[in-house]
LOMIDO-908407 format. One record per residue (C-alpha): y, z, x. Coordinates in steps of 0.02 Angstrom, whole numbers. Layout:
       c2       c3       c1
        Y        Z        X
...
end
This chain:
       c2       c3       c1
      618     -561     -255
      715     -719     -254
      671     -835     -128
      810     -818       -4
      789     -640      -12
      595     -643        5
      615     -740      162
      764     -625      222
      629     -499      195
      490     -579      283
      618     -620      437
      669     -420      469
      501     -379      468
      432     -483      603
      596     -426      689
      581     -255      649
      417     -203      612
      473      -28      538
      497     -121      363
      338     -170      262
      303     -364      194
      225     -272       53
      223     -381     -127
      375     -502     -162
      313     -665      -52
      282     -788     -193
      366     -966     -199
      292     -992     -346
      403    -1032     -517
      473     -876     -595
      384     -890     -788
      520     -878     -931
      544     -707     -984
      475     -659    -1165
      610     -668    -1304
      502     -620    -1483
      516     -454    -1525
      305     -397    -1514
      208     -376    -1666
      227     -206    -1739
       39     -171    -1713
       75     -170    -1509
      201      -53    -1530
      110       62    -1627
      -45       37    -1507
       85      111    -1360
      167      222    -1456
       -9      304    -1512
      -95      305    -1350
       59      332    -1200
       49      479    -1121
      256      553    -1078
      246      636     -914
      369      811     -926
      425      775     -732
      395      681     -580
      490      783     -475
      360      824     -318
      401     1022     -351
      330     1039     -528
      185     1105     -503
      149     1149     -686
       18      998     -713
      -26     1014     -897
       31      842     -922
      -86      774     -808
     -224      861     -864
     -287      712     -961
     -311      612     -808
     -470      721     -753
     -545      644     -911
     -478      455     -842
     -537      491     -663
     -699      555     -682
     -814      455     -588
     -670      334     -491
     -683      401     -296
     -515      284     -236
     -356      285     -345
     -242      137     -309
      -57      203     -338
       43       52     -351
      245       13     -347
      338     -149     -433
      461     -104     -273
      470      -19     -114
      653       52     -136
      635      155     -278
      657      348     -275
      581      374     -426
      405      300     -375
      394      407     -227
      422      546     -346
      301      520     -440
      201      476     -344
      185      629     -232
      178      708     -398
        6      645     -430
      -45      644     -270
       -2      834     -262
     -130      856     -454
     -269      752     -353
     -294      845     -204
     -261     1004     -299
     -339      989     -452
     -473      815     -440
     -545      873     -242
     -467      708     -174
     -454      725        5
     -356      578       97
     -200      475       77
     -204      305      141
      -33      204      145
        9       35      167
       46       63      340
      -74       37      538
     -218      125      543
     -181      181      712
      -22      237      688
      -57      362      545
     -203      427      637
     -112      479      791
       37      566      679
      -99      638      594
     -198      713      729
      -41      776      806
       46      845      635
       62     1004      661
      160     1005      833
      291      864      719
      442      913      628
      395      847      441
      512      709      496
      420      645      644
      280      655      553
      340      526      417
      412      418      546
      286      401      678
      148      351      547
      228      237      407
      342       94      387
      537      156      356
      536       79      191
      450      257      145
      570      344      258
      644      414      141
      724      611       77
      567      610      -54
      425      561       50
      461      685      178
      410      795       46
      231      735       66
      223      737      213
      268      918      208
      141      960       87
       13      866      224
       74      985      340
       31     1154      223
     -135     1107      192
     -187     1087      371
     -277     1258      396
     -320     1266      228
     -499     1256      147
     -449     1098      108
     -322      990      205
     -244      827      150
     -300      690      282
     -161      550      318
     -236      378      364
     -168      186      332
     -254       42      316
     -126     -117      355
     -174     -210      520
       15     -239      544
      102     -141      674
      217       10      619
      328       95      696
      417      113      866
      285      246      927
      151      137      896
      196       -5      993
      254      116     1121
      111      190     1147
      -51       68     1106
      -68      -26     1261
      -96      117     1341
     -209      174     1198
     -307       26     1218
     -316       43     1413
     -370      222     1410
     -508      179     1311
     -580       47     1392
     -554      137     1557
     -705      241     1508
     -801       88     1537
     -722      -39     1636
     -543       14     1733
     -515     -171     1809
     -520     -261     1630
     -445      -89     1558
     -296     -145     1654
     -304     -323     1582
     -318     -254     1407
     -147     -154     1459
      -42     -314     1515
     -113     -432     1351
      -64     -272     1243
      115     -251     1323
      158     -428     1310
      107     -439     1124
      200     -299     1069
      361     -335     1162
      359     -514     1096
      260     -527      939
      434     -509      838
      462     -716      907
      408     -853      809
      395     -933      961
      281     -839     1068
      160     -819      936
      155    -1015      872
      138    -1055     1084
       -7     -884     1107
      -78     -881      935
     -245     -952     1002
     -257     -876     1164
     -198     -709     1114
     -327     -704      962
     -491     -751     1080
     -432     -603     1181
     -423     -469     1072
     -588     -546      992
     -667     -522     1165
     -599     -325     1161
     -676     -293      991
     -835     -362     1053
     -814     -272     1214
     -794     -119     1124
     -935     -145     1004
    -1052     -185     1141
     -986      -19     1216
     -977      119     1075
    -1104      244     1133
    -1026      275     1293
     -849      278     1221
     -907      388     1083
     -964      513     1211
     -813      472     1311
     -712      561     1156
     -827      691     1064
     -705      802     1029
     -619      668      903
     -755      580      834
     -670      438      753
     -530      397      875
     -647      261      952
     -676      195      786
     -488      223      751
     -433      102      931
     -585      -38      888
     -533      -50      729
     -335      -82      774
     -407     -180      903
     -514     -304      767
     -358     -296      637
     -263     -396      790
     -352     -552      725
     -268     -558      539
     -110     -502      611
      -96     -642      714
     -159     -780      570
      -15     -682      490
       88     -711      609
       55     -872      643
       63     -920      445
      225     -839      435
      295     -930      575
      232    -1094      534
      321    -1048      331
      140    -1025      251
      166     -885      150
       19     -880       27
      -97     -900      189
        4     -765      277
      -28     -641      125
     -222     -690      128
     -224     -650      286
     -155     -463      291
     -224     -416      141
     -419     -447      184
     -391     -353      344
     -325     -219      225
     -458     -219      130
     -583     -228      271
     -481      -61      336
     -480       19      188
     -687      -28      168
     -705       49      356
     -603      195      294
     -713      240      129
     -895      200      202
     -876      234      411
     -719      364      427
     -722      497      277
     -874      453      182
     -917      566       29
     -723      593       22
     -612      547     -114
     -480      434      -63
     -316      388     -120
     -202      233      -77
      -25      180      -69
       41       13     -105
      136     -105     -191
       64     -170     -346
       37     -354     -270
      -84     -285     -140
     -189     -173     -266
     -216     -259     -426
     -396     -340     -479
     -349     -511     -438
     -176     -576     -386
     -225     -739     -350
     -229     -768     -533
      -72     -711     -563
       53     -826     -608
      229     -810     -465
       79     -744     -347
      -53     -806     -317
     -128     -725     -141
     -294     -686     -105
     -247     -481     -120
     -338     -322      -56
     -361     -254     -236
     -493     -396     -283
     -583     -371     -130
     -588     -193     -173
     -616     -184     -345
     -758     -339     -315
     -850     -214     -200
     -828      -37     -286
     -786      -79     -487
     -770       40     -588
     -778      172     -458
     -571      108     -432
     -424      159     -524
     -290       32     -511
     -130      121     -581
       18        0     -580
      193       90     -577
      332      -17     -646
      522       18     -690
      615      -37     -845
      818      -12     -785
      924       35     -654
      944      -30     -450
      835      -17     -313
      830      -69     -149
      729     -226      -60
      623     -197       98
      816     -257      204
      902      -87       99
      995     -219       23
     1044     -135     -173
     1017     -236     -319
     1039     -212     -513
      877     -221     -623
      932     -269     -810
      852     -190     -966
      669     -291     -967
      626     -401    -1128
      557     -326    -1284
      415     -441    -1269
      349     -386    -1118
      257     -234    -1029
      403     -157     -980
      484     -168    -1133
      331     -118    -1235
      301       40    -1132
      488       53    -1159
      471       82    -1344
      391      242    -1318
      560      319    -1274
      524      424    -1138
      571      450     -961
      412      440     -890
      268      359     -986
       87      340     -922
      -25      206    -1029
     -212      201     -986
     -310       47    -1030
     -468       79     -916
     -566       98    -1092
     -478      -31    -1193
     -560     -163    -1297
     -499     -310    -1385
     -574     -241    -1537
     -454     -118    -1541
     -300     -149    -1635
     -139     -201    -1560
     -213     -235    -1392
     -201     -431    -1401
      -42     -418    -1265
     -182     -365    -1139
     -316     -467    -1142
     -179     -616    -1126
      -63     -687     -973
       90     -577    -1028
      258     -551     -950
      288     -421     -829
      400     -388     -678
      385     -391     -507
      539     -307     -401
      598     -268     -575
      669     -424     -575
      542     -569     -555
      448     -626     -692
      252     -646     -667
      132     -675     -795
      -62     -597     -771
     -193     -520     -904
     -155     -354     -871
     -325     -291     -915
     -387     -384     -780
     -274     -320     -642
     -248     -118     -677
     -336       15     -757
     -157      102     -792
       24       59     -812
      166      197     -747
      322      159     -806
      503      239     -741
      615      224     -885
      793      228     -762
      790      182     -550
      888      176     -429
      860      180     -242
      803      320     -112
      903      414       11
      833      363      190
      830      449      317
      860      360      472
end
């Protein structure tokens, strides 16, 4: 994202926390796009080894073409489904698509978004008394609010009393919608209450003064040290207090798990905060993302163990090792990830070669035709809509594969050039031939 833009971005979000700071928060140099045309051998490596996707419309339920993918999956428990760009239709097509072949076909049994932990819990546990809508709304940021993810969140909704439902959850530590912050000071004062009513009430006024004033740089540059000791104290004080809570709630099991949890992600929100107000963006993104990751970690192990989990996010916050990427260079949640669980991840990278999309602020911009000489343009020469390249098992022995195991172009937004060993970032590329933004729904 250019720069004004990315801090345009960065400035609704903290204003209005219904839009994601996903990806796009680099200062770094953009890197020269590629001009050669690539070696022939490259091409006929893609050409040869590309799968073309028939559809990724969410409805097509015929999944032949994805049948290879129970060969690629075997054995990989959490499946990373990345996005160059939040305001693309097309990625949210597609990937519903696959989301729709993994809990179907693969036994994967949650969906995790880029989104609070708390807030996709409670729209979860209360799904099916929620128009599809509300159920969308009240659990993810609005840059997903769109005419195709409702369709998801549709699907969540059949599968409920089924043999085997589709479980919602998040794992950002950033608050996400308007019924979140409406209703987690009282959250966190009901659940202390089971324990100690006077400080439950303390809990309650820190709570409702963050949330009705975290959106000022101000506020948090003048509380940022204060506010973060406190909500330490309530994670310990929760800790120290599990059993009894536990009991408190035994008819849902994890919701105290759920509320400590939100409750510990309050620290890296607020060095996020903090970074972001004091214009220390690569600090702000290290931040978030290992509180992600930690989420995601508590998710896997503590939450649904045994269970198959998928996640959503952009491609900054999944990849192997962003902090070796050249234009970004943040400590991400993908290489905490992939350092834990290796090979047990699939990283799939979705990218887009032409068309428009739309930043985080729904602001429409025009992505050009990418260079020959670079990922995009390589999956490109395939000439299909929809092209899906796996490299999990690709060596440099194997002809035509030099382009991965060096820093090559590829781009971010669709627009911004990065450079990064791809090989060392996904296990799969995803490319969308032709974008162009999503219809929200407000």
């Amino acid at each position: 994202m250019p720069r004004g833009l990315v801090k345009l971005a960065l400035l609704i979000c903290l204003l209005l926390p219904l839009i994601s700071c996903g990806g796009g928060t680099s200062s770094a140099q953009p890197v020269p796009p590629g001009q050669a045309e690539p070696p022939t051998d490259w091409i006929a490596f893609v050409k040869s080894q590309a799968q073309p996707l028939q559809s990724i419309d969410p409805d097509n339920t015929n999944f032949s073409d994805l049948a290879f993918l129970r060969t690629v999956l075997q054995g990989r428990n959490i499946v990373e489904l990345g996005e160059s760009g939040h305001g693309v239709a097309q990625f949210s097509q597609a990937k519903i698509r696959l989301i729709k072949y993994l809990h179907e076909q693969l036994g994967y049994d949650a969906i995790a978004f880029e989104s609070s932990i708390l807030s996709t819990y409670l729209a979860n546990a209360q799904a099916n008394q929620l128009t599809p809508t509300a159920f969308m709304q009240d659990s993810i940021f609005a840059v997903w609010s769109t005419t195709d993810v409702v369709k998801l969140f549709s699907y969540i909704q059949s599968t409920e009393n089924t043999a085997h439902p589709l479980i919602l959850a998040g794992f950002d530590v950033q608050l996400t919608t308007p019924y979140e912050i409406q209703v987690r000071p009282g959250i966190f004062q009901q659940v202390v209450a089971q324990v100690d009513p006077a400080y439950a009430q303390q809990v309650y006024v820190l709570d409702q003064a963050f949330v009705q004033n975290f959106n000022q740089s101000s506020y948090i540059l003048a509380n940022y040290s204060d506010l973060k000791t406190q909500y330490q104290a309530l994670t310990a004080f929760l800790d120290a207090n599990m059993t009894q809570i536990e009991q408190a709630y035994s008819s849902a099991p994890i919701f105290p798990l759920i509320v400590r949890q939100a409750a510990w992600g309050m620290s890296a929100f607020l060095d996020e905060l903090n970074d972001n107000a004091s214009n220390d963006q690569s600090a702000s993104c290290n931040a978030r993302d290992a509180g992600m990751a930690t989420n995601l970690e508590m998710l896997v192990e503590n939450l649904y163990p045994g269970m198959k989990v998928m996640a959503w996010a952009h491609n900054e916050h999944i990849a192997h090792d962003a902090l070796s990427v050249i234009g970004w260079g943040c400590e991400n949640m993908g290489s905490y990830i992939f350092q834990k669980y290796g090979t047990t991840v699939y990283t799939l990278g979705l990218v887009m070669y032409q068309g428009s999309a739309d930043y985080n602020n729904r602001t429409t911009y025009t992505i050009p035709p990418a260079p020959d000489d670079s990922a995009e343009g390589l999956l490109h020469s395939v000439g299909d809509a929809y092209v899906l390249l796996d490299i999990s098992n690709v060596t440099p022995s194997i002809s035509g594969t030099e382009w991965l195991f060096q820093d090559y172009l590829i781009r971010d937004w669709g627009v911004d050039n990065l450079s990064m060993v791809l090989k060392n970032e996904y296990d799969g590329l995803l490319q969308i031939e032709t974008v162009n933004p999503p219809t929200y729904i407000n």
